[in-house]
Backbone as a ProteinNet text record, in pm:
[ID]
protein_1_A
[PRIMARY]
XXXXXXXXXXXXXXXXXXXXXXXXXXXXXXXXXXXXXXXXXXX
[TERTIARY]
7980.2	8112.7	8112.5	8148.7	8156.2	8247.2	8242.8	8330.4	8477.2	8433.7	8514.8	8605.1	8558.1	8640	8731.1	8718.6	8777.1	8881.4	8840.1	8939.6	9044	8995.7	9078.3	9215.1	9152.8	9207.1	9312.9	9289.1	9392.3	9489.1	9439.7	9527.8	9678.1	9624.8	9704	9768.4	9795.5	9821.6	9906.3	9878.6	9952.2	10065.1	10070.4	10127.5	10210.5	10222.5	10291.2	10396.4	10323.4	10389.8	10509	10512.7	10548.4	10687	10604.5	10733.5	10874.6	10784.8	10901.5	10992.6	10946.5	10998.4	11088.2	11070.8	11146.8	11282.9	11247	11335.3	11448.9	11396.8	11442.9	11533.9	11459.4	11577.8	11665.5	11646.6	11771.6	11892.9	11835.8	11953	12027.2	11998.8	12062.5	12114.8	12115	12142.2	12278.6	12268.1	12333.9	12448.7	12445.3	12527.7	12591.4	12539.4	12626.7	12739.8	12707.2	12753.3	12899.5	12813	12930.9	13047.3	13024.6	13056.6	13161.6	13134.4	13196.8	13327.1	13286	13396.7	13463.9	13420.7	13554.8	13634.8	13583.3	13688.9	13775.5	13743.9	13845.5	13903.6	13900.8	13934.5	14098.5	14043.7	14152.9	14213.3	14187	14280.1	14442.5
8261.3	8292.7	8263.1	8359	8339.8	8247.9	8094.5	8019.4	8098	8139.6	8232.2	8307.3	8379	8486.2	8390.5	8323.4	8263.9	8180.2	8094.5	8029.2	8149.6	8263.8	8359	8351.8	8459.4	8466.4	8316.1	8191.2	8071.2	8072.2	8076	8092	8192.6	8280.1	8417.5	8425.6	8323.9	8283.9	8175.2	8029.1	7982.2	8019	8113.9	8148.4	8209.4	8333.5	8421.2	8274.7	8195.3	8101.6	8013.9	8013.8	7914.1	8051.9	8156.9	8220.9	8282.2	8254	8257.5	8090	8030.9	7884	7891.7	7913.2	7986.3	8020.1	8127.9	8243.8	8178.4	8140.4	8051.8	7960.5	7876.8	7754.5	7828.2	7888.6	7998.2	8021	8144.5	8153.9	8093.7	7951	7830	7755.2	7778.1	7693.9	7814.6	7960.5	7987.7	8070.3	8062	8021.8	7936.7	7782.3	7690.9	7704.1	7779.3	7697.4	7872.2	7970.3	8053.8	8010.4	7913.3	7871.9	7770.5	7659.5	7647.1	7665.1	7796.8	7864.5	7889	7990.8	8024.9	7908.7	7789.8	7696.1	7660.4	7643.4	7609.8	7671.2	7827.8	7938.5	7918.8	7873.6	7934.9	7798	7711.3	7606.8	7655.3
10954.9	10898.8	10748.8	10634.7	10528.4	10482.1	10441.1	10393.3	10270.1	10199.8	10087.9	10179.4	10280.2	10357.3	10412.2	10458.5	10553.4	10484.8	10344.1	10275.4	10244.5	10223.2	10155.1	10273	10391.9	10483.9	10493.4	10518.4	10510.2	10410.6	10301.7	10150.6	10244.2	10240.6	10250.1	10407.7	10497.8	10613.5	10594.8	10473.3	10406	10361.3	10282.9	10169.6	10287.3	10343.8	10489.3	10532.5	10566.8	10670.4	10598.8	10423.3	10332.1	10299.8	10252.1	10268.4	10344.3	10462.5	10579.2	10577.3	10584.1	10590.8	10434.6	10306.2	10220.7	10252.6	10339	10329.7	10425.4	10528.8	10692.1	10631	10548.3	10487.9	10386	10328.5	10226.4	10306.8	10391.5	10543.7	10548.2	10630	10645.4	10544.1	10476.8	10322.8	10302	10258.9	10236.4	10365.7	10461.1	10572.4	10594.4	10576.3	10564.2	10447.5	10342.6	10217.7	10276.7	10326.3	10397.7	10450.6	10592.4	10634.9	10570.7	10487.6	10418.4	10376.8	10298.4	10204.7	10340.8	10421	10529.7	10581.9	10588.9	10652.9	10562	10383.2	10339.6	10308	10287.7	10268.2	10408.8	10526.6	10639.6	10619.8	10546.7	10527.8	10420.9
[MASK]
+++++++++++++++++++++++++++++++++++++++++++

């Protein structure tokens, strides 16, 4: 197995997995902060 290929391949499996977790906590971050506004909003 070519070491290089294979780091590559990880890098770029990394990176996939870091940007979902990104994106995942954004969501939630900006849902809550949604959430939020609508409750004080119906206050």
């Amino acid at each position: 197995m070519n070491d290089s290929c294979f780091s590559f391949h990880l890098n770029v499996y990394m990176r996939y997995n870091i940007c979902i977790m990104i994106s995942f906590l954004w969501s939630i971050h900006t849902w809550q902060s949604y959430l939020k506004n609508s409750q004080m909003n119906h206050v």
